[in-house]
C-alpha positions in Angstrom: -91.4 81.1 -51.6 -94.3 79.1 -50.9 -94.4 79.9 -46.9 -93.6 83.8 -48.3 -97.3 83.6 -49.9 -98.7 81.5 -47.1 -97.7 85.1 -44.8 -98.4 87.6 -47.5 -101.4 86.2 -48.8 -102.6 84.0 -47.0 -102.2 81.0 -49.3 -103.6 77.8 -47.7 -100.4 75.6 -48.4 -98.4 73.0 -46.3 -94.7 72.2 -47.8 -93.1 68.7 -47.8 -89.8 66.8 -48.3 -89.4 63.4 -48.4 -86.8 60.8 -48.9 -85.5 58.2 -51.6 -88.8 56.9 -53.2 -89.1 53.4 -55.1 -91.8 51.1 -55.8 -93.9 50.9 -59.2 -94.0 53.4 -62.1 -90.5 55.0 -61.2 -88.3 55.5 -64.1 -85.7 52.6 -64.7 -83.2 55.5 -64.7 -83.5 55.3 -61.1 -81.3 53.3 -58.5 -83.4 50.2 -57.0 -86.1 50.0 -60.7 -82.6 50.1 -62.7 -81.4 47.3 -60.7 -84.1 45.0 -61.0 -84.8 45.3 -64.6 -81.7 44.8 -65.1 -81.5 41.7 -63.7 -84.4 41.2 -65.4 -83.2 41.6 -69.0 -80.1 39.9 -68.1 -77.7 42.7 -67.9 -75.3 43.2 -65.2 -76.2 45.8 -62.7 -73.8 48.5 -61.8 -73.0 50.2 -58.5 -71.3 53.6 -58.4 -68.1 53.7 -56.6 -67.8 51.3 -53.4 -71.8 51.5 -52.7 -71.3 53.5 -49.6 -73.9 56.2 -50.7 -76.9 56.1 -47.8 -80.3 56.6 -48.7 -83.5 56.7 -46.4 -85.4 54.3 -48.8 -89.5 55.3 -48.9 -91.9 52.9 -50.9 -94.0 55.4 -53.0 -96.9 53.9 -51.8 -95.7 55.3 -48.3 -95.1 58.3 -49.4 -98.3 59.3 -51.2 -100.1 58.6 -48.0 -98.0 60.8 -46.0 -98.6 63.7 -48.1 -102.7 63.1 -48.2 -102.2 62.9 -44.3 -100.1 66.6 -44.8 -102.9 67.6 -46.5 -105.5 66.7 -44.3 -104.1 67.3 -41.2 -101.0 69.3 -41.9 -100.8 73.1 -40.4 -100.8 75.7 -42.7 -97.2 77.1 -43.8 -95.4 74.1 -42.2 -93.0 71.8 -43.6 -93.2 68.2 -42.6 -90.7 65.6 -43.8 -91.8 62.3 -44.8 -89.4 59.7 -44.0 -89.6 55.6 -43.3 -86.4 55.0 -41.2 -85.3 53.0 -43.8 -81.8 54.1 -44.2 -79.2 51.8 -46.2 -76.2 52.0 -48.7 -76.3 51.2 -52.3 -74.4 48.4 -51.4 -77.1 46.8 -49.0 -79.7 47.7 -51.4 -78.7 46.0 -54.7 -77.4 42.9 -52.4 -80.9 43.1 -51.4 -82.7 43.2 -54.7 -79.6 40.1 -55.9 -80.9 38.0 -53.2 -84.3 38.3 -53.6 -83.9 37.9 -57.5 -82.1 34.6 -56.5 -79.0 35.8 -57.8 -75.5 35.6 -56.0 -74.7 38.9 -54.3 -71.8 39.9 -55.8 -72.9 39.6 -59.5 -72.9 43.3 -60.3 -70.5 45.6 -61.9 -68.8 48.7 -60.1 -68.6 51.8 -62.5 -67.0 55.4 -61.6 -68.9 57.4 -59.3 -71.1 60.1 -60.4 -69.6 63.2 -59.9 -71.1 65.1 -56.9 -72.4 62.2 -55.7 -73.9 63.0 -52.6 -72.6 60.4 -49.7 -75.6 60.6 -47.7 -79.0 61.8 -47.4 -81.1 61.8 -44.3 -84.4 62.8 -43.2 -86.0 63.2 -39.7 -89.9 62.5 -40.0 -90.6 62.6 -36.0 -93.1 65.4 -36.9 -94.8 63.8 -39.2 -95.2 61.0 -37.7 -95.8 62.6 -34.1 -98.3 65.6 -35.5 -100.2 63.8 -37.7 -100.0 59.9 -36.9 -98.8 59.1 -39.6 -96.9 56.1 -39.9 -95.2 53.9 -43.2 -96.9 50.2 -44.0 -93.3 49.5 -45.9 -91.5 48.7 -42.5 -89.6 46.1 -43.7 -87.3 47.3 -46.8 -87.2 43.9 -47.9 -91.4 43.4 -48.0 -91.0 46.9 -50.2 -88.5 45.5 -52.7 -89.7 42.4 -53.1 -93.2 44.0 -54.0 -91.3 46.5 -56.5 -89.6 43.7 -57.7 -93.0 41.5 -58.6 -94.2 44.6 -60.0 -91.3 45.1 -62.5 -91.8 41.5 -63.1 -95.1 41.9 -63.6 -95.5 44.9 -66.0 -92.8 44.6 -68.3 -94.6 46.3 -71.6 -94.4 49.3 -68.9 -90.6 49.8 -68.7 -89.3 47.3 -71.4 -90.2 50.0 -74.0 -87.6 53.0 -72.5 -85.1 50.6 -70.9 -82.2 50.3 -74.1 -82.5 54.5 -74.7 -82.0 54.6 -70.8 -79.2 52.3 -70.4 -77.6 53.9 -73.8 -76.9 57.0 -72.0 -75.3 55.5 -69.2 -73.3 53.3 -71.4 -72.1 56.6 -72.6 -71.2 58.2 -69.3 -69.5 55.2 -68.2 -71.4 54.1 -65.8 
């Protein structure tokens, strides 16, 4: 739709896709901020299915400079996907966020799968990153989580007050 208006009307637009996100301000409905605060309020946190669910893993910080760099730089009607090469499984990534909690790796909970749970999601930002020079400061997964983790830590009164309602409705899905 969007590149339909870019040809018929000349709309000055540039389109974008990007992979997983975490870091601060994400929901705690979401996979690696649902993790860490639960660890934090001392609930057990769950894993869907065996964990073997891939996900390129972008630190929000990452991706809002990509698209600014889109929108300085991008060509009009093109889509560029923003992506940090930083592919791992659910399983890797709440080991992860256990470790660098301190906590054993294997303290979590498996729960039934979502259904249509996508087993893997992949994203190929070589034009990005070629075009436009743009390039992630969240190299290292682990320097990312460990500065969402400090930030859950830090700014509880932020996601303290939606966390039960949240974990409610999973409680009744089952998961």
């Amino acid at each position: 739709m969007v590149r339909a208006w870019v040809r018929s009307f000349g709309v000055e637009a540039t389109l974008s896709n990007c992979s997983n996100n975490y870091g601060p301000y994400q929901h705690v409905e979401k996979f690696i901020p649902r993790q860490i605060t639960n660890v934090l309020s001392g609930i057990r946190p769950k894993l869907y299915g065996a964990g073997q669910n891939v996900r390129d893993w972008i630190h929000a910080d990452d991706h809002s400079a990509a698209v600014l760099r889109v929108l300085e730089a991008g060509e009009i009607g093109r889509t560029y996907l923003i992506g940090a090469d930083g592919e791992a499984d659910n399983l890797t990534v709440l080991r992860t966020i256990l470790r660098l909690m301190g906590r054993p790796e294997d303290e979590f909970d498996h729960v039934t799968d979502r259904a249509g749970h996508d087993p893997r999601y992949a994203i190929d930002g070589d034009r990005t990153h070629r075009e436009l020079g743009w390039e992630p400061q969240f190299t290292d997964f682990e320097s990312g989580v460990r500065n969402t983790i400090d930030w859950h830590t830090e700014h509880r009164d932020w996601w303290e007050p939606v966390k039960e309602a949240t974990e409610a409705k999973y409680r009744e899905a089952g998961q």
